[in-house]
C-alpha positions as CSV (number, residue, x, y, z in Angstrom):
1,X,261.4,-69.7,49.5
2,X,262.6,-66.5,51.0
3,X,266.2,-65.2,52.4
4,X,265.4,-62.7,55.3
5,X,268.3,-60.2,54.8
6,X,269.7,-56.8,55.8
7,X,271.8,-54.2,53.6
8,X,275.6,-54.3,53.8
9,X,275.6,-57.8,55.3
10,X,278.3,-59.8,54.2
11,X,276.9,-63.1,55.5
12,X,274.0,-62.0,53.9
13,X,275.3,-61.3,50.3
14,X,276.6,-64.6,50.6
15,X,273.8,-66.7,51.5
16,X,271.9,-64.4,48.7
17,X,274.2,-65.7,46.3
18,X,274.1,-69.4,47.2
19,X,270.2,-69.1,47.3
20,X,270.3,-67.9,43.8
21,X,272.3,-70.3,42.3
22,X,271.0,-73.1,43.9
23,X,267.5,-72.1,43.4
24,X,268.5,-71.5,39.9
25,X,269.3,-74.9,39.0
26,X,266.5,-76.0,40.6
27,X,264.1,-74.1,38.7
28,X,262.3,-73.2,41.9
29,X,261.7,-69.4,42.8
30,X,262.5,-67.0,45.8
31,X,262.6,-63.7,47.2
32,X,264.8,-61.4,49.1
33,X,262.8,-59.5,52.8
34,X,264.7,-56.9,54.6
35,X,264.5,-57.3,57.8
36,X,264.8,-54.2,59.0
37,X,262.2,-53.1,56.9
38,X,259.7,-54.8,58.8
39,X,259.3,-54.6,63.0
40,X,258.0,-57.8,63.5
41,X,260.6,-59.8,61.0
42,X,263.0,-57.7,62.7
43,X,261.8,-58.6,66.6
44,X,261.7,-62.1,64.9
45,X,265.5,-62.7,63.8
46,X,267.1,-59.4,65.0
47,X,270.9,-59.8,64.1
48,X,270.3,-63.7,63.3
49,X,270.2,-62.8,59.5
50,X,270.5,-64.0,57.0
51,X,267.5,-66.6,57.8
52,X,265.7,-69.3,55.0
53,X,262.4,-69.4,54.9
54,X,260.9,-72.6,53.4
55,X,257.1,-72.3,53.4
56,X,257.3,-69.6,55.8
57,X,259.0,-72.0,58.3
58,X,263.0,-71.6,59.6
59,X,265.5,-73.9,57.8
60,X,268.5,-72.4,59.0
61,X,270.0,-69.4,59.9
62,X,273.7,-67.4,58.9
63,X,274.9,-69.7,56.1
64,X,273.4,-72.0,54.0
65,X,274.0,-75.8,54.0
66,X,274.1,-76.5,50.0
67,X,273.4,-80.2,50.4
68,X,270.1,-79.6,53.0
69,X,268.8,-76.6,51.5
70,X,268.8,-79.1,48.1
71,X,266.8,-81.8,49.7
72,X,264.6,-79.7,50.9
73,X,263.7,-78.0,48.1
74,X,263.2,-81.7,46.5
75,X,266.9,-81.5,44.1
């Protein structure tokens, strides 16, 4: 699971910080990708950040949804 992110995003610190928890209770790992240190993530999502990334696909973009990013991750 992934959190595309940008530096001094506040949206972005949050959704950080709900990935990690959530993630943490759920035993199951992740990782944080600038975008902007990357053209084509950033030609990708642009100003849409912070994205998850389940399996490399979307699941939702500029908060996260506790109760669907849970069920997707199987908890």
């Amino acid at each position: 699971m992934t959190v595309v992110s940008r530096h001094e995003c506040h949206a972005c610190e949050q959704a950080e910080a709900d990935v990690q928890r959530i993630c943490a209770d759920l035993g199951v790992p992740w990782e944080i990708q600038d975008v902007d240190a990357d053209p084509e993530l950033r030609a990708e999502y642009g100003d849409r950040v912070p994205v998850i990334l389940i399996d490399g696909r979307e699941h939702g973009y500029w908060k996260v949804e506790e109760a669907r990013l849970r069920a997707a991750l199987g908890g």
